[in-house]
C-alpha positions as CSV (number, residue, x, y, z in Angstrom):
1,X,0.0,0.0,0.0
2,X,1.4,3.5,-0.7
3,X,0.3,6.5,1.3
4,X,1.0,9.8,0.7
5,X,0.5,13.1,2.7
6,X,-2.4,15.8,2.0
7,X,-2.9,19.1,3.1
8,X,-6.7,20.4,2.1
9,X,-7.0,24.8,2.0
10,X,-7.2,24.9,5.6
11,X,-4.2,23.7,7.2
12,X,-5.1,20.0,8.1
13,X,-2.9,16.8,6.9
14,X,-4.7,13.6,5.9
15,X,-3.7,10.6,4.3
16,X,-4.9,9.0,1.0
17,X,-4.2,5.2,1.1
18,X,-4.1,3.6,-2.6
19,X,-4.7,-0.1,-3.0
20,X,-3.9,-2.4,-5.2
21,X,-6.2,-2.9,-8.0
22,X,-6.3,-6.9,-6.8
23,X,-7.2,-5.6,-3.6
24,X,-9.9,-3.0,-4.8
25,X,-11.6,-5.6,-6.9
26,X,-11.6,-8.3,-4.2
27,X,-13.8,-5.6,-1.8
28,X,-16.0,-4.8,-4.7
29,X,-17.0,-8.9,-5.1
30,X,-17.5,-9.1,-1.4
31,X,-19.7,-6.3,-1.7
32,X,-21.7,-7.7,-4.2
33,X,-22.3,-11.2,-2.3
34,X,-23.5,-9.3,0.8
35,X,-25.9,-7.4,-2.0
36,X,-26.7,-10.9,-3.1
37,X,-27.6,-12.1,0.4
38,X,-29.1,-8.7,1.4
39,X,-31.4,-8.8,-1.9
40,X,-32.7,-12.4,-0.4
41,X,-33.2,-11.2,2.8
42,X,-35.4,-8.1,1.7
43,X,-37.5,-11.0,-0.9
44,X,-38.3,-12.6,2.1
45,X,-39.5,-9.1,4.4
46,X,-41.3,-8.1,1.4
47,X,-43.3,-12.2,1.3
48,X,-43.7,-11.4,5.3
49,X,-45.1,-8.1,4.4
50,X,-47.6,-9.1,1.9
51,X,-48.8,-11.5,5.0
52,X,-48.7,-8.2,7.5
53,X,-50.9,-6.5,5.0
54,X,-53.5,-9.9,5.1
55,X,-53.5,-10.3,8.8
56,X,-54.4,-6.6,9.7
57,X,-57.7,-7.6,7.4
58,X,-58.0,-11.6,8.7
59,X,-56.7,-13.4,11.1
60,X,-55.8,-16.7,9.8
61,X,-52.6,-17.4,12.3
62,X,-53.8,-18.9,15.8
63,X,-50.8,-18.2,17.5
64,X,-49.4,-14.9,18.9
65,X,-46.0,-15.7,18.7
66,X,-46.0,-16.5,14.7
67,X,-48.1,-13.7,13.9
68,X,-45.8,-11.1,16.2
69,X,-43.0,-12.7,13.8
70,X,-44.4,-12.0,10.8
71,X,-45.8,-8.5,11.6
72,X,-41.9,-8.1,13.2
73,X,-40.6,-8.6,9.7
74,X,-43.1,-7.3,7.5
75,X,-43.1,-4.0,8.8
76,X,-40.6,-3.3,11.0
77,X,-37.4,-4.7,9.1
78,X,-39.0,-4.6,5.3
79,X,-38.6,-1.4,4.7
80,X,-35.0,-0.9,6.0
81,X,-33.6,-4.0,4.4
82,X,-35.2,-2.5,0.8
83,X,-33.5,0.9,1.7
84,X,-30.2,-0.9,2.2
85,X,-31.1,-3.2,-0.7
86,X,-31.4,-0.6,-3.0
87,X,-28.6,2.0,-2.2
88,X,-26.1,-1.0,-2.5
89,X,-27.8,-2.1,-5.9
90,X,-27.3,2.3,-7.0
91,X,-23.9,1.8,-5.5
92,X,-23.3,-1.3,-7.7
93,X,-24.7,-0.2,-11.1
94,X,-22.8,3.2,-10.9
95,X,-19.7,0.9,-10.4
96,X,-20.8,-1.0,-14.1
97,X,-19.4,-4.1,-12.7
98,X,-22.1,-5.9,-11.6
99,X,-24.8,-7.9,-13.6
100,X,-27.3,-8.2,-10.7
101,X,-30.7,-8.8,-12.3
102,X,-32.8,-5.5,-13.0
103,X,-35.8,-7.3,-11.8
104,X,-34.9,-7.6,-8.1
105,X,-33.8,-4.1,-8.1
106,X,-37.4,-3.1,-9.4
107,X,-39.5,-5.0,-7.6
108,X,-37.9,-4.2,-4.5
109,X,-38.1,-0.7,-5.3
110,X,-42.2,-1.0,-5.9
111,X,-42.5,-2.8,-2.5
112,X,-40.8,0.4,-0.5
113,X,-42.8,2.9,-2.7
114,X,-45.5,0.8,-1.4
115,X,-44.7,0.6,2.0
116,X,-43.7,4.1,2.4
117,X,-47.7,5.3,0.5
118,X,-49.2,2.9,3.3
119,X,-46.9,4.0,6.3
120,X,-47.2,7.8,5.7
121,X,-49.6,8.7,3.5
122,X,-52.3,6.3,4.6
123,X,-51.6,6.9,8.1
């Protein structure tokens, strides 16, 4: 790694830290296998938030417990894991290097704009 010393307008030294172009793309492929797993992990909030939005109108689970689960992840953690989802996946197309399918991306941008019209403009 090679570092060399800055000084910005105002006085104060800081270092910029170059890596090696193995190392740069070994991050960026991490980085897109977490977006891989994160994209799962927001299809399955946005299934458990299609069931939030059938139990508030019937009641078809007869236990608490599996119902506070599914109302847990439908609209509590839905909506953040599409937020994360999606600024990775903005991150990752402005990069070019990733052929992550366009559908995902889509649909989990429809479920937010969904969830955000029911959480605070149907309020």
């Amino acid at each position: 790694m090679k570092s060399k010393k800055s000084e910005d307008k105002i006085g104060f030294h800081f270092q910029i830290i170059k890596l090696p172009d193995f190392q740069i793309s070994k991050l960026l492929f991490f980085a897109f296998m977490s977006l891989r797993f994160l994209s799962k992990v927001a299809f399955v909030c946005n299934l458990f938030f299609l069931l939030a939005l059938v139990l508030r109108y019937k009641q078809f689970v007869m236990q608490q417990d599996i119902s506070s689960h599914i109302i847990l992840l439908g609209w509590l953690i839905s909506p953040f894991a599409n937020m994360v989802f999606i600024l990775g996946w903005c991150f990752a197309k402005k990069e070019k290097k990733s052929s992550f399918p366009l559908g995902i991306g889509i649909a989990n941008v429809i479920f937010l704009l969904v969830q955000i019209f029911l959480f605070f403009i149907l309020r």
